[in-house]
Residue, then its C-alpha position, 0 to 999 in steps of 0.5 A: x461915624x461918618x466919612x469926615x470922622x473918618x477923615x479926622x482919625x486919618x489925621x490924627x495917624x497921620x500926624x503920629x506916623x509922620x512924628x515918628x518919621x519926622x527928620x528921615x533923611x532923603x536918598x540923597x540926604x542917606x547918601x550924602x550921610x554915607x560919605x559924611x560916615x565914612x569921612x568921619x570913621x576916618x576922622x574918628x581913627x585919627x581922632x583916637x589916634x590923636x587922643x592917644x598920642x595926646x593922652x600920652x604927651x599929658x602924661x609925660x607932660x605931667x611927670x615932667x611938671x610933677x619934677x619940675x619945681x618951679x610949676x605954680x602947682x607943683x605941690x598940688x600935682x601929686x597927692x592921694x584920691x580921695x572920694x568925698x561924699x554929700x548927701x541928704x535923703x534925695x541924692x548922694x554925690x561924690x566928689x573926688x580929690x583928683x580934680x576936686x569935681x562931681x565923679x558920681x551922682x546917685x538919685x536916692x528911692x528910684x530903683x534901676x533897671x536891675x533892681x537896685x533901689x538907687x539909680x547911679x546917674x554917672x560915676x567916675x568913668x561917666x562923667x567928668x568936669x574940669x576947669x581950665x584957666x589961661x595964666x600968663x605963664x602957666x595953664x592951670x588944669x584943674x582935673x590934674x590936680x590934687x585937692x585937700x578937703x575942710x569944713x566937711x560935713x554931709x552938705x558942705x565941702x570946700x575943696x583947696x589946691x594950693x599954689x607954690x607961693x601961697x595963691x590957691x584955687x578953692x572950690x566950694x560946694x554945698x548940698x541943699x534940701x532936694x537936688x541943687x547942689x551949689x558951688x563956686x570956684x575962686x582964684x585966691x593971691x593969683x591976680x598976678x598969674x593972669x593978664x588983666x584983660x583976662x575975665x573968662x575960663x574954659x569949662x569942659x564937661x562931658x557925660x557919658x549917658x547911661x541906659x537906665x530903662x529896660x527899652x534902648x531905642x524907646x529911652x534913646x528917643x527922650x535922650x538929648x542934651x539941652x540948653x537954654x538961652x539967657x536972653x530970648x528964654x527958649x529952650x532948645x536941644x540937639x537932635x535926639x536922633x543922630x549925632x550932633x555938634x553945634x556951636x551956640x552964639x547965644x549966652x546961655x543959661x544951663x546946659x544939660x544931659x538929660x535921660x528919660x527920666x533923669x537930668x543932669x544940669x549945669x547952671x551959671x550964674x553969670x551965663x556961659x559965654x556965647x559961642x558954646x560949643x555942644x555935640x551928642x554921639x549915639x552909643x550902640x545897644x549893646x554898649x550899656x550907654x545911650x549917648x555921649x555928651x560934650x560941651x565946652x563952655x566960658x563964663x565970667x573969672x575974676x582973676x583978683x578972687x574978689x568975685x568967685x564964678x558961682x554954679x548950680x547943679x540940678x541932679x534929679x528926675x525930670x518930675x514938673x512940679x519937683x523940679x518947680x519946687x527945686x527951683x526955687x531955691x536957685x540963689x541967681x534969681x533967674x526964670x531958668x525954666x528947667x521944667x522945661x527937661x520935662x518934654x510936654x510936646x510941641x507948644x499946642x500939645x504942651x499947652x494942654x499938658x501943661x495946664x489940663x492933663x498935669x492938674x488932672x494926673x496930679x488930683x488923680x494920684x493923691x487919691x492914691x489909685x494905681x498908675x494903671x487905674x489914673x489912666x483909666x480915669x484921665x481916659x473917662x474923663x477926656x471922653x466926657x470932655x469930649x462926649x458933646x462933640x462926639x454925639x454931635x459927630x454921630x448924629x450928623x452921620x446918622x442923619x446922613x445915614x436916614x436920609x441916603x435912601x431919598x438922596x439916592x432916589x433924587x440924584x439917580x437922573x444924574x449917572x452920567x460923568x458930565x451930570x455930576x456937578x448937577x447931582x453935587x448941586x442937587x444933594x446940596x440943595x437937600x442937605x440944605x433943605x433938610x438941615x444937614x451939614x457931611x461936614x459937621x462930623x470933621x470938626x469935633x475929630x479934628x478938636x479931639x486930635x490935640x488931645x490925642x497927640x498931647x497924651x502922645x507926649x505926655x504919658x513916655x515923659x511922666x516919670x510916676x509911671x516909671x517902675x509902676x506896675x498894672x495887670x500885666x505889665x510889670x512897668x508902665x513906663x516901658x514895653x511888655x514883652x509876651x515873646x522876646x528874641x535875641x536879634x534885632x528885627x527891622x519895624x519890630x524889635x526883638x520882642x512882642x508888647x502885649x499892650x501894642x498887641x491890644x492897642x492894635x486889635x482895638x483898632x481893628x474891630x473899632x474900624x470894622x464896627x464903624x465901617x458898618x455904620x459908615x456904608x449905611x449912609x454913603x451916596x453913589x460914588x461916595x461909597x466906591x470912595x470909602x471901600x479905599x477909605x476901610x482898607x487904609x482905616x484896616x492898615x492904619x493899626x498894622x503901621x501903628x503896630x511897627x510905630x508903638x511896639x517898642x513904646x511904653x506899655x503906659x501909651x499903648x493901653x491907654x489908647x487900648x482903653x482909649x477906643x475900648x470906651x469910643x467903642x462903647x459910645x458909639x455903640x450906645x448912640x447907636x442903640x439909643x438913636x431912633x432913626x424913625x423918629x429922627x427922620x420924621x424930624x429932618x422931614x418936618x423941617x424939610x417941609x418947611x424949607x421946601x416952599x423956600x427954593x431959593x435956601x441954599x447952603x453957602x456950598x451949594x450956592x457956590x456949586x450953582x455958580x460953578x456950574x454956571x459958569x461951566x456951562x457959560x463956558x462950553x457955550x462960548x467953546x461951542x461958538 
């Protein structure tokens, strides 16, 4: 490995500390987010304060409407809450009689964190949706009133509020095969209760997002609520990072609240209007919860009922190819694109996700291996991918390593400090002569970094890892912990993975073992440059330790069995490489160039004009 492989996998940390880092507020950014902190703990006492107060004014606002005849759902504000379930073999959903909306999700043969072999999404105190229509006279609220449920069955409801004089609201939902429910919200013998430019209703939907997964911070970084927009098609989320708001002048598609490994989406079929309004809290640790999710959207109402406001929800884990399937019982007849959920990387590293490593995983699984051995496949099988490239970077450092003892001997007239644009010019010249290239190593590095990245991204996001065990870790999609302790330590946590541990020391030697072969072929200064190059390859796997300790044990072996096999590879080219022969080649082909003085690679060329022009340059100061 030379020192452009060298250079290649400099990158390639590089890119993945600065990931890690990426959206780290300045000092004045800290200082400015301190002000803003402390405005907005101020802002939020109020907000309590005034939450209160309003929460006690609907209440009394409520036993007023419940005493008061003449409210148009005055027989609809008091009644029993009751819970009404839908369910198939996928999911169980509950809906609640008291606002007639989804107050429970459960996600069937997915165990939680504590061993119950269901994951509740949100129940009741999670999450809450209510319909807000804008009448003439009266607001109707549909979260404070009571719905009767009929044609009930274990797909199908239809929820009904009925109005004084015979109007009703009704809510109609039904359950399909997998994850999307359908639903749609009609306004019966209303069409008086609205103006007639009245066309849009409010929605108001919030979640409180749960802590699935054994590791906060790790599933805290993959949780965000996202959307997509209706006309230009691109999905885009809050950040995942800091607490948000945003307001979304696009006409929007879905809005989602997505987990890890678990999503929530809401869908219109005529769109949410533009000007959505989005924002995302972070919760503490230790609260149980991940983020607070709040979005207040409009879409179309038809205050005659001839046309109901049509929805769909998915409520399922963020699997690609189910959520595919999934969609494609969608009734609305858009590219909704909810895979999208599944977060593949940037465009580049989704690509290669998208279209390489997913068939692979996918083929690799269906033979039935365990998690832990597919990655070990998915490993081998980039490295024979990527075997031609890394021969190719080999063999130029051990070509550079054969020919150091005659580079040294014909630049050694070049010690001075002014010489060394001549000594650059002359090994030039030679590598030229020789047919060598010290750049030839940088490009297959450079190739072999998407791949790495994209891996970054793909194996935290494959919910087939989640709960699956190998050797010693008890669950691929998260850390696995040797030591474990109480409080939080700032860079590493409050544990040691064994896993980062492994990923870490295998960086080590791989580095010490490629160091050596790399001070075989270094040239005069070039070798007092790479003694800075092995100490920042040395503390590469330290920075590495505080990024991936509290990553998934999943990501740390296999970059672990990543190196173990490069480590293999480099130390049978090494085996395999007969230098004497190999030189006795560059010589027979130095020999032919040799009687060829004017051959010049385009570098050297472009050093001879350098130095040309440097000293036309001193003579003319010398005049």
């Amino acid at each position: 490995m030379n020192r452009d492989t060298v250079i290649g996998f400099t990158l390639i940390a590089l890119v993945l500390i600065g990931f890690s880092w990426y959206n780290q507020p300045s000092a004045e950014q800290i200082e400015a987010q301190r002000k803003e902190d402390s405005i907005a703990a101020v802002m939020k006492d109020n907000a309590k304060r005034k939450q209160a107060e309003e929460a006690a004014l609907k209440a009394k606002a409520d036993e007023a409407a419940k005493n008061d005849s003449s409210s148009l759902f005055f027989s609809a504000l008091s009644g029993q809450d009751s819970p009404v379930v839908l369910k198939n073999g996928k999911v169980e959903l509950t809906l609640s009689t008291k606002g007639g909306t989804l107050t429970k999700a459960v996600i069937k043969n997915f165990a939680d964190k504590d061993g119950n072999p269901d994951v509740t999404l949100y129940d009741l105190k999670d999450q809450q949706m209510n319909f807000l229509l804008a009448g003439k006279q009266d607001n109707i609220i549909t979260q404070d009133l009571y719905f009767t449920p009929s044609n009930q069955s274990d797909s199908t409801v239809t929820m009904t509020a009925q109005a004084t004089g015979g109007g009703s609201i009704v809510l109609d939902y039904r359950l399909g095969p997998d994850h999307l429910l359908h639903f749609s919200l009609t306004a019966n013998g209303l069409s008086g209760v609205f103006a007639p430019t009245y066309k849009e209703m409010d929605i108001e939907w919030n979640g409180h997002s749960r802590q699935q997964e054994k590791g906060f911070y790790f599933e805290n970084r993959y949780t965000g609520l996202f959307y997509k927009e209706a006309h230009n098609g691109s999905t885009d989320n809050l950040s995942e990072t800091a607490d948000k708001m945003e307001t979304i002048d696009e006409q929007l598609d879905w809005v989602a609240f997505r987990n890890q490994f678990f999503s929530l989406a809401l869908i219109s079929k005529d769109n949410f209007a533009g000007g959505a309004t989005l924002s995302s809290v972070q919760d503490q640790k230790e609260s149980g919860y991940l983020k607070q999710f709040d979005a207040k959207l409009k879409t179309a109402f038809d205050p005659t009922g001839q046309q109901p406001s049509e929805f769909e929800m998915y409520i399922g884990p963020n699997d690609f190819r189910l959520i595919q399937d999934v969609e494609q019982q969608s009734q609305f007849g858009k590219d909704l694109d909810l895979e999208q959920l599944v977060n593949l990387g940037w465009w580049l590293f989704r690509l290669i996700n998208r279209w390489f490593t997913l068939y692979v995983f996918d083929w690799l699984a269906s033979w039935g291996f365990s998690m832990g051995i597919v990655l070990i496949l998915i490993t081998l099988i980039l490295k024979a991918i990527t075997f031609p490239m890394v021969k190719k970077s080999y063999m130029s450092s051990a070509k550079m390593r054969v020919l150091k003892p005659k580079f040294e001997e014909a630049t050694k007239q070049y010690d001075k400090p002014e010489d060394q644009m001549k000594k650059q010019q002359a090994m030039m010249q030679m590598y030229s002569q020789y047919g060598v290239s010290p750049l030839s190593g940088c490009l297959p590095m450079l190739i072999q970094m998407p791949i790495w990245i994209a891996m970054f991204w793909f194996v935290p996001n494959a919910i087939q890892l989640r709960g699956q065990s190998f050797l010693w870790m008890e669950d691929l999609a998260t850390y696995d912990p040797i030591v474990s302790w109480s409080s939080h330590i700032w860079g590493i946590g409050d544990h040691l993975s064994l896993s980062c541990l492994l990923f870490c020391g295998s960086n080590i030697l791989y580095s010490w073992f490629t160091m050596r072969q790399q001070r075989d072929q270094m040239v005069g200064a070039q070798a007092e440059q790479m003694k800075m190059m092995q100490w920042m390859m040395y503390l590469m796997p330290l920075m590495f330790f505080f990024m991936f300790n509290d990553y998934s044990s999943g990501l740390n072996f296999y970059y672990f069995v990543s190196l173990f096999f490069s480590s293999i590879i480099m130390f049978v080219l090494r085996k395999t490489t007969d230098d004497e022969k190999l030189l006795a080649i560059l010589e027979a082909r130095y020999k032919e160039n040799k009687n060829n003085p004017k051959k010049k690679s385009g570098l050297a060329a472009r050093l001879e004009a350098m130095q040309k022009q440097a000293e036309e340059l001193q003579k003319q100061r010398q005049k």
